[in-house]
Every structure is written in structure tokens, then in C-alpha cells.
N, C-alpha and C positions, 0 to 999 in steps of 0.2 A: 504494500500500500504506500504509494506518496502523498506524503503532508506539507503544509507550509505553515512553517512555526510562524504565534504569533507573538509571543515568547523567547527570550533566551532557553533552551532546555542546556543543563552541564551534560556533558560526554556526548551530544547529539546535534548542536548547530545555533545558530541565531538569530534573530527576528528576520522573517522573511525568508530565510531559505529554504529550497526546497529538498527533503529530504527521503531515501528511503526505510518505513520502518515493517515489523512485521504488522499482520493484520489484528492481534490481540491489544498490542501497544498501542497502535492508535485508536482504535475502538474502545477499549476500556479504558484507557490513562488518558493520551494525550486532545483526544475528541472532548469527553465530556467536563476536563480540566479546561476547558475553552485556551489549552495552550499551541492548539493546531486547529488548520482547518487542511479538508481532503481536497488533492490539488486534483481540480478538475483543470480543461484543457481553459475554458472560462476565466477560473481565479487565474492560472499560470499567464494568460494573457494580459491583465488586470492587473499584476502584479510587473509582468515586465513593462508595461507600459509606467504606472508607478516609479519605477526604475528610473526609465527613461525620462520623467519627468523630474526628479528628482536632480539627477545630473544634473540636469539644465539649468536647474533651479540652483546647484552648488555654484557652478560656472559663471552663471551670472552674478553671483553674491561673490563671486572672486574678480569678477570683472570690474565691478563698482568698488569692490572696496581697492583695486590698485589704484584707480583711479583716483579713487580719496586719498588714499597714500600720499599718491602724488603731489595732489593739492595742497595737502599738509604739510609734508616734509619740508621743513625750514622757515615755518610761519612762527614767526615772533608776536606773542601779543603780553603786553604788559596789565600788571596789577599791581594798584596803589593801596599800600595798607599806613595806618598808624603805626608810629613810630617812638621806642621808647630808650633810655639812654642805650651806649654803643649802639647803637643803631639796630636792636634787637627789636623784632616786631611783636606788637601786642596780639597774641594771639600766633597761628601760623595762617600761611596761604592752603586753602584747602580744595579740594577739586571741584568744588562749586565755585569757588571765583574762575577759576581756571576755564569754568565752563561759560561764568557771564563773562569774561574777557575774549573770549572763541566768539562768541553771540554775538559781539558787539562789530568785533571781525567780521561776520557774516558766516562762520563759522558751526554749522548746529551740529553738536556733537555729544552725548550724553554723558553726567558727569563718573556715572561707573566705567566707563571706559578709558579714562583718566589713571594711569598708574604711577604714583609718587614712591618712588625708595622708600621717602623717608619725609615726615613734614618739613615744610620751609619754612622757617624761623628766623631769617636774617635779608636782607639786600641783597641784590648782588643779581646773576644772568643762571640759570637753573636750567636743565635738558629733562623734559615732561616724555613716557612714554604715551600714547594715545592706542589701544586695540581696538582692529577692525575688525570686522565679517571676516571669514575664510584664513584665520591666523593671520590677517595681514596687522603689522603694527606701521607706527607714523614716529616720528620725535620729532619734538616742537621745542621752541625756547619759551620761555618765561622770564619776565625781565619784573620783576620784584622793587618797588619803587615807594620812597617817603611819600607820604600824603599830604 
């Protein structure tokens, strides 16, 4: 009997794939565990279609986010914070400014995509990581500025 997991199953395959099992196993386990379904020629069609749409759909989210990449890659936008002796800032820079400074840019980027080392606590020019769709990442600067 072949099944199309809907499911991870261990020692057997995962989501999606098509598998061969005996007739007992899928009928009494993997059927009624609604961890499989019986691959007709229909679901197999359905499923590779699925697929194939799927790709596309990866490809394109890879397409756009190099694209953004691009866009990104070497965009400087500054943030003006208070200032307090040695030039220690009240507070840090946190990835919500980072995000209204992008904004302000023209920039729409959300602020969990924003990756900071380490908070910013002082003046000075900063290298921000930014991740895209499809693992793609960006680095931007940050230029950190008296108010």
C-alpha cells in the first residue's frame, strides 16, 4: 500500500512523502492516526502540483529578498538619542528606533528582523545585521547621534 505522510512518522519519512508500507500498517496505524492519507493517483497529482507551487513560491521569496538585500546593503540611517555624561546614552538604541529610522528612510522593515550583538549604549557608527526571507541577510550602519 502507498501513503502520503501527513506527518513526520520516525524510521518511515516526512510530511509529504510518498511512501511504501504494508497493508496492516496503514490501515490500522497510520490511516486512522490521520498520520497518512492513501496515495491515490488524484492526491499524488495534488501533491506534486503542491510541490511545484511551493518552489515557486520559495524562489520568489528569494528573489525579492536579494533584491532587498541589495537595497539595503550600505544604507546608513541615523538615531538621535539623549545624552548623558561621557557621552553614555540614556537608555540604549533598541530595534524599534532602528526601525522608525528605516521608516523615515523609506525603508519598511520589521523590527524583529533587526539583529543587535549587543545593545548600543554609546555614540559613535554601529554595523546592524537586518534578516531577510530565504536566509538572505543585509548590514546597515547606524550612526548613533547626541540629541
Amino acid at each position: 500500500m502507498r501513503v502520503i505522510l501527513r506527518e513526520d512518522v520516525p524510521k518511515l519519512g516526512k510530511t509529504g512523502d510518498v511512501v511504501k508500507v504494508s497493508d496492516g500498517y496503514g490501515r490500522n496505524f497510520l490511516l486512522p492516526r490521520k498520520l497518512a492519507v492513501a496515495a491515490t493517483e488524484t492526491k499524488l497529482r495534488q501533491i506534486e502540483h503542491e510541490r511545484r507551487v511551493a518552489i515557486k513560491r520559495r524562489e520568489k521569496l528569494a528573489r525579492e529578498a536579494g533584491a532587498l538585500r541589495e537595497k539595503l546593503e550600505g544604507v546608513a540611517v541615523t538615531v538621535a538619542k539623549r545624552v548623558g555624561d561621557n557621552e553614555r546614552l540614556f537608555g540604549s538604541v533598541t530595534p524599534a528606533d532602528i526601525e522608525l529610522a528605516l521608516a523615515e528612510e523609506g525603508h519598511k522593515i520589521e523590527r524583529k528582523r533587526i539583529k543587535l550583538d549587543e545593545p548600543i549604549r554609546s555614540l559613535g557608527v554601529f554595523p546592524v545585521r537586518v534578516t531577510l526571507d530565504a536566509g538572505a541577510e543585509a548590514t546597515i550602519k547606524v550612526w548613533v547621534v547626541a540629541k
